[in-house]
C-alpha positions, 0 to 999 in steps of 0.5 A: 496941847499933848493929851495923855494916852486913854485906855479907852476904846475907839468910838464905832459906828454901828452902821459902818459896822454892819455895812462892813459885816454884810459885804465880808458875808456877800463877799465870802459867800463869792469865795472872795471871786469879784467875778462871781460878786458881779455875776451874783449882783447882776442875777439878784438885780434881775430878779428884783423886778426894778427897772435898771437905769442905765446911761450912755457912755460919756466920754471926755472932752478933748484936751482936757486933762483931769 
């Protein structure tokens, strides 16, 4: 079934709206560099005082392909 066109808006979530406006300002604030994204996240992830988990590198098994 063929619906006639609306003039009406598309829906937004206001929460991918936010996400999307804080990591343009994060992101602008680098100058648009993911160098300096990284080198930034990294700085704020050590002052936070949280552990930082990490894990070992897994490598695939051989002779299997994705």
């Amino acid at each position: 079934m063929v619906h006639p066109q609306r003039d009406e808006q598309p829906w937004i979530d206001e929460i991918v709206a936010e996400v999307r406006s804080a990591r343009e300002q994060l992101f602008a604030a680098c100058d648009y560099d993911l160098e300096k994204l990284a080198k930034r996240l990294r700085q704020n992830q050590k002052v936070s005082g949280r552990a930082v988990v990490t894990f070992p590198r897994r490598m695939p098994a051989k002779g299997v392909s994705a």
